[in-house]
MMTF fields as JSON, N, C-alpha, C and O atoms, coordinates in Angstrom:
{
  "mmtfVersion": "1.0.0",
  "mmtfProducer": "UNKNOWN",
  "numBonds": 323,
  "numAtoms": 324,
  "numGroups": 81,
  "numChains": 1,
  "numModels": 1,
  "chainsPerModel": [1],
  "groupsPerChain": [81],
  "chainIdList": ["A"],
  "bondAtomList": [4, 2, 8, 6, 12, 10, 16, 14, 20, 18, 24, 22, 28, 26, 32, 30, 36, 34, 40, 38, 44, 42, 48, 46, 52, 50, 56, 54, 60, 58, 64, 62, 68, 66, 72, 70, 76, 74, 80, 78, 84, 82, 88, 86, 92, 90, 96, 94, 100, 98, 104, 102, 108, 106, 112, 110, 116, 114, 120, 118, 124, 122, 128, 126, 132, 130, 136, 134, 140, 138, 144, 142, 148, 146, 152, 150, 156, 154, 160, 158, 164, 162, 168, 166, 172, 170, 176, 174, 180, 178, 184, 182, 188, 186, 192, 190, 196, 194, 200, 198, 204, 202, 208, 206, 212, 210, 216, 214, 220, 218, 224, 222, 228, 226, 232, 230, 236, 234, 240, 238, 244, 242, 248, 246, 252, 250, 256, 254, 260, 258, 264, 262, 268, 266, 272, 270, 276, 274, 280, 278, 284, 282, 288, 286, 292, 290, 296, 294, 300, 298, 304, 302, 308, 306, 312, 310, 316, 314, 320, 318],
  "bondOrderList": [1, 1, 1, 1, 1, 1, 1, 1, 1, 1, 1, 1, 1, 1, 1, 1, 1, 1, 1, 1, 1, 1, 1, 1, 1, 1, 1, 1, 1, 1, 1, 1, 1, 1, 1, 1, 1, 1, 1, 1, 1, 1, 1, 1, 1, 1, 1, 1, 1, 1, 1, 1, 1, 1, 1, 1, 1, 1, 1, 1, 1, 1, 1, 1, 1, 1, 1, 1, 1, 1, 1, 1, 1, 1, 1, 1, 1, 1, 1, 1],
  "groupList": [{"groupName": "UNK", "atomNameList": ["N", "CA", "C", "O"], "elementList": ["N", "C", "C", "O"], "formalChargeList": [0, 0, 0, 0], "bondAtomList": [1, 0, 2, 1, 3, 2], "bondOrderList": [1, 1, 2], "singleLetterCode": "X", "chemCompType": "L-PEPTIDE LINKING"}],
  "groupTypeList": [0, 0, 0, 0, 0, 0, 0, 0, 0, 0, 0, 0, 0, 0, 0, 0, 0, 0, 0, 0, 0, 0, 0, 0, 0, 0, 0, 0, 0, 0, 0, 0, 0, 0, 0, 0, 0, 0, 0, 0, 0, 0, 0, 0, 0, 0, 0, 0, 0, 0, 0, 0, 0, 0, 0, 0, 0, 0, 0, 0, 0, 0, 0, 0, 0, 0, 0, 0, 0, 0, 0, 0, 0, 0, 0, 0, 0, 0, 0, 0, 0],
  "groupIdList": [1, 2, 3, 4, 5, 6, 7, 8, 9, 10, 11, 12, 13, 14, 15, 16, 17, 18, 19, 20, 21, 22, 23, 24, 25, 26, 27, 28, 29, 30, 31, 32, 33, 34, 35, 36, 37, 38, 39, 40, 41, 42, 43, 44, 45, 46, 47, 48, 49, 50, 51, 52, 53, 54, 55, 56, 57, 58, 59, 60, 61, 62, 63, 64, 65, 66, 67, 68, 69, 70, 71, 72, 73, 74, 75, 76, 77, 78, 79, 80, 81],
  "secStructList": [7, 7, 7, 7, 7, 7, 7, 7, 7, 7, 2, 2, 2, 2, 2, 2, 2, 2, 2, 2, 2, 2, 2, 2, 1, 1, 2, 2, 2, 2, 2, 2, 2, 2, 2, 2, 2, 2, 2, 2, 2, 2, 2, 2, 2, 2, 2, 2, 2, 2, 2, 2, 2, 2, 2, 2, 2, 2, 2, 7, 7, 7, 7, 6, 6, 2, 2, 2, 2, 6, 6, 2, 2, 2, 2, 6, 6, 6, 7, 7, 7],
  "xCoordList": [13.693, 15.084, 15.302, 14.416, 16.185, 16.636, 17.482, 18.234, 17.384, 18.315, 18.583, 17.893, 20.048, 20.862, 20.992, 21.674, 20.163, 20.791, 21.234, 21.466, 21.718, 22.883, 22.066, 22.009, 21.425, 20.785, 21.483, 21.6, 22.06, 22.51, 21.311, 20.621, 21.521, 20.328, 21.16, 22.38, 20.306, 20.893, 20.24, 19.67, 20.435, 20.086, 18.515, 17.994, 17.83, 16.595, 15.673, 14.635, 16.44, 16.283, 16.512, 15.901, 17.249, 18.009, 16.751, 16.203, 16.205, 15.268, 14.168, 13.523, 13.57, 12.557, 12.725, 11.816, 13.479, 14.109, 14.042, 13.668, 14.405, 14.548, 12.869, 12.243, 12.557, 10.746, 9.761, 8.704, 10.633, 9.726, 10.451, 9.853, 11.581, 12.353, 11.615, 11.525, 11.019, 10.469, 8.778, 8.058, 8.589, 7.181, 7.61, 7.336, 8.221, 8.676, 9.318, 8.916, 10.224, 11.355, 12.862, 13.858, 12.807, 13.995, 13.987, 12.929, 15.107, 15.494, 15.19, 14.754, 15.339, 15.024, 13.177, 12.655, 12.5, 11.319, 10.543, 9.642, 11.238, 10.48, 10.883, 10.055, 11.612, 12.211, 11.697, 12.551, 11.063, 10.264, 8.86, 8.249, 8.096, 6.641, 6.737, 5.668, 7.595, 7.69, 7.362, 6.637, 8.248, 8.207, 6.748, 5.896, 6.792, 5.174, 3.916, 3.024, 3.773, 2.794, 2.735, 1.61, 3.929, 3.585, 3.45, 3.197, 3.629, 3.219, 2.05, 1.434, 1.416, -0.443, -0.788, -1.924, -0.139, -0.542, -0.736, -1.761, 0.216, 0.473, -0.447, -0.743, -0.684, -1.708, -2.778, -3.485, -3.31, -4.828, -5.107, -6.066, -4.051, -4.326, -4.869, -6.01, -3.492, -3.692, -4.979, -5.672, -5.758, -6.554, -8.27, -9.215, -7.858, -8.549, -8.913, -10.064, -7.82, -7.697, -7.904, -8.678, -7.395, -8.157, -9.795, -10.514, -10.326, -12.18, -12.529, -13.129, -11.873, -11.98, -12.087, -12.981, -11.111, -10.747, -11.897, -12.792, -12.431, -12.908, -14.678, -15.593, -14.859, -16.43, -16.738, -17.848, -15.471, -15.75, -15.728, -16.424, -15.249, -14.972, -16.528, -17.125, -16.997, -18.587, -19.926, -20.824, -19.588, -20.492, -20.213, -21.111, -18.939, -18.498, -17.992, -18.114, -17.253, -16.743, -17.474, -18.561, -16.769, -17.279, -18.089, -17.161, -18.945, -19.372, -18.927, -18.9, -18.456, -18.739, -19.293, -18.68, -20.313, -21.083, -21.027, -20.839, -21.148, -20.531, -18.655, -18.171, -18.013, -16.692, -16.622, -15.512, -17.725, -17.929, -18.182, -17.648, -19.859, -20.237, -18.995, -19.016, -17.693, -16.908, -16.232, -16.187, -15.91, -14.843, -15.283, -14.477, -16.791, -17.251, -17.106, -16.575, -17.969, -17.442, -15.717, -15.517, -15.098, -13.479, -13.54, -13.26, -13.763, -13.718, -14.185, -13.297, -15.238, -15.864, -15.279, -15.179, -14.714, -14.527, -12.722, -12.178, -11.882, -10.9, -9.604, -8.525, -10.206, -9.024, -8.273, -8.85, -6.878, -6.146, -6.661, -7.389, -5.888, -5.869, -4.629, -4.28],
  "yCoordList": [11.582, 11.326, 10.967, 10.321, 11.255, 11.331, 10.082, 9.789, 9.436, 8.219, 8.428, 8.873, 7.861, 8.677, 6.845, 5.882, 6.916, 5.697, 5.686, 6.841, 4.484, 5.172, 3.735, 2.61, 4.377, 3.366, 3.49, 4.626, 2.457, 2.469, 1.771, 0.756, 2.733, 2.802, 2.268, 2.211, 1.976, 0.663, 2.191, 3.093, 2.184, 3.168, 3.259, 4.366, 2.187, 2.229, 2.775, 3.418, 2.275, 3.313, 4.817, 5.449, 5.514, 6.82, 7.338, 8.321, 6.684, 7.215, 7.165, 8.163, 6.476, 6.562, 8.055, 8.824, 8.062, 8.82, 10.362, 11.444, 10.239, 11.52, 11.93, 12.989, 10.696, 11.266, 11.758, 12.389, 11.151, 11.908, 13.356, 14.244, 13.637, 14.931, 15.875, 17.066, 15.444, 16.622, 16.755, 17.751, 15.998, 16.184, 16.966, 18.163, 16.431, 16.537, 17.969, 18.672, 18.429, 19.46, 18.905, 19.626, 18.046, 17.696, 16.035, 15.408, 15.493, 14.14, 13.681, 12.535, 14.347, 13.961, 13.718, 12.718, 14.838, 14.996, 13.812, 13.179, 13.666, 12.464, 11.178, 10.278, 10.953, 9.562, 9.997, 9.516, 10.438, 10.545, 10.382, 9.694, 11.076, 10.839, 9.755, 9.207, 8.85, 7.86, 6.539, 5.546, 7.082, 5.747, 5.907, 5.055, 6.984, 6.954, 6.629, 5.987, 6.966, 6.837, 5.377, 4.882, 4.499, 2.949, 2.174, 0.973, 2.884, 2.414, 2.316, 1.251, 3.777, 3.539, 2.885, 2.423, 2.594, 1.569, 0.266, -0.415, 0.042, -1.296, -1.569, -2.656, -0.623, -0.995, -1.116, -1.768, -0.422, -0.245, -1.999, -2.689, -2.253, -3.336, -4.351, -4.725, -4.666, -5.301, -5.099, -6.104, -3.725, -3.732, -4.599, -5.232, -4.127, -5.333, -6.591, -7.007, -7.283, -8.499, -8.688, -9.522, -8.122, -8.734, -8.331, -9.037, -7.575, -6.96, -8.519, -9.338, -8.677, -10.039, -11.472, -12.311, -11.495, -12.936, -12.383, -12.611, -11.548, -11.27, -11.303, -11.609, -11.023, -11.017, -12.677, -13.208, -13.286, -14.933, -15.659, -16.667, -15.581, -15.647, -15.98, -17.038, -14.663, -14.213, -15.117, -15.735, -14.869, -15.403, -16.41, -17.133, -16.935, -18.206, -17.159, -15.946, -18.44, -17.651, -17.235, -17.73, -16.099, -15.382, -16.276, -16.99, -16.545, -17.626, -17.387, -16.18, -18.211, -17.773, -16.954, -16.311, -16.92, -16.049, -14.383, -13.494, -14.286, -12.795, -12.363, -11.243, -13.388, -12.825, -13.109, -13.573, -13.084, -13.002, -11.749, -11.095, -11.403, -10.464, -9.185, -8.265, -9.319, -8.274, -8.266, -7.464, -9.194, -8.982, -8.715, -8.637, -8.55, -7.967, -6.541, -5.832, -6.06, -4.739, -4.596, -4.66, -4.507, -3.974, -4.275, -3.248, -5.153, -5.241, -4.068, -3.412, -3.593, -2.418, -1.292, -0.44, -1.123, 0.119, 0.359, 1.434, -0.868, -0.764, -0.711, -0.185, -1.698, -2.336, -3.113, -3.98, -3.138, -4.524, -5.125, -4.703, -6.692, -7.583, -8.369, -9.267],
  "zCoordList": [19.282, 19.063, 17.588, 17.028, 17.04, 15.497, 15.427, 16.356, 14.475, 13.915, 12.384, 11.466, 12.482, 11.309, 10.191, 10.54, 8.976, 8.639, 7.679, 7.323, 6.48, 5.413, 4.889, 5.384, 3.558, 2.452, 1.35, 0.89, 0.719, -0.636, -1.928, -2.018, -2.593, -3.832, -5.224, -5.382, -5.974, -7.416, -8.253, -7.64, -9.414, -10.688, -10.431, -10.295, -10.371, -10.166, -9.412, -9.567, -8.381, -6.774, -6.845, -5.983, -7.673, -7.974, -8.602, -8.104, -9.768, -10.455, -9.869, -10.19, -9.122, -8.48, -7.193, -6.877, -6.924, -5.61, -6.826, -6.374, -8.152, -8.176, -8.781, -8.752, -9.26, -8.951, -7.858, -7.865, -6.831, -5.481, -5.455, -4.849, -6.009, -4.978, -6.194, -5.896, -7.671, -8.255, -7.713, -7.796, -7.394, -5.963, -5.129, -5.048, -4.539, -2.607, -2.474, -1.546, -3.274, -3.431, -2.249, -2.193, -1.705, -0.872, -1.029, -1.093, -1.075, -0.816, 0.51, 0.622, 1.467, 2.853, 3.023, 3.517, 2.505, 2.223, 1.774, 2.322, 0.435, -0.745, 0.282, 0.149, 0.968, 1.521, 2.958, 3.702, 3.495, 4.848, 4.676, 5.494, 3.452, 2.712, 2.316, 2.584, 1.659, 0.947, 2.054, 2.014, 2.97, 3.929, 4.769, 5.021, 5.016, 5.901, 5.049, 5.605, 3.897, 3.194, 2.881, 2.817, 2.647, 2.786, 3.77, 3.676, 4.941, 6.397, 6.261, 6.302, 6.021, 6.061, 4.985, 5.093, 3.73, 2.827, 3.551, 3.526, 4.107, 4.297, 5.722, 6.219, 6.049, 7.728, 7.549, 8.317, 6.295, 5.17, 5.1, 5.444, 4.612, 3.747, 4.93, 5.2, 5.573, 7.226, 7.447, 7.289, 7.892, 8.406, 7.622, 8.091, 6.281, 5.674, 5.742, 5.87, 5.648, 5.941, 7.596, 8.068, 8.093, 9.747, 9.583, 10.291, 8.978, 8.854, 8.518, 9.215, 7.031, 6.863, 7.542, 7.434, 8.149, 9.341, 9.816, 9.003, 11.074, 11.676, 11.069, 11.834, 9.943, 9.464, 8.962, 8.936, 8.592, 7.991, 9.486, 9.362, 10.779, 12.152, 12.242, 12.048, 12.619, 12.828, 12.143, 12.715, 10.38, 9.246, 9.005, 8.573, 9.144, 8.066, 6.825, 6.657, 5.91, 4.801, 3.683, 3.385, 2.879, 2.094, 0.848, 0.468, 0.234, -0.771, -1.879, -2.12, -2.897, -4.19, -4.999, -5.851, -4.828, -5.385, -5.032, -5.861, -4.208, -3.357, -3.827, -3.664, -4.32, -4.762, -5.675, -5.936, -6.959, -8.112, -8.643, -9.54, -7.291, -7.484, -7.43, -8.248, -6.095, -6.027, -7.658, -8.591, -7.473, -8.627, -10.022, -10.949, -10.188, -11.459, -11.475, -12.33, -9.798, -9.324, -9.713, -10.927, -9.293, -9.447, -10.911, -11.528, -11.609, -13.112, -13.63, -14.174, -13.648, -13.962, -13.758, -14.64, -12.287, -11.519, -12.062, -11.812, -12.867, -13.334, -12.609, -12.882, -11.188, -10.137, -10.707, -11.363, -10.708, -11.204, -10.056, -9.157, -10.375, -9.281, -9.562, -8.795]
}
């Protein structure tokens, strides 16, 4: 079933919107990819963080030293944080 909704966008929003439609080729397109693709962003992340709860649950928490070691990794590998 289809649902019809009515978003109002600021200049900012416009420009971003017209960066997906020179990707996407349709407005409907760029704003249907747009929204699904941060769903699975955002469930990624979730799912992280519960691996997390769930492995410090099990082990106890992560030590110091081990989120030193990560974060030299991502330093290197050129993750913000």
């Amino acid at each position: 079933m289809a649902i019809k909704t009515t978003i109002n966008f600021d200049d900012e929003m416009e420009e971003a919107l017209a960066e997906l439609i020179a990707i996407d080729g349709t407005k409907k397109l760029a704003i249907k990819r747009s929204l699904l693709a941060e769903v699975k962003r955002r469930r990624r992340s979730q799912a992280m963080l519960d691996l997390i709860t769930s492995w410090e649950a099990d082990e106890g928490p992560i030590d110091r030293e081990h989120l030193d070691w990560a974060d030299a990794v991502l330093d290197r590998q050129g993750v913000g944080r």
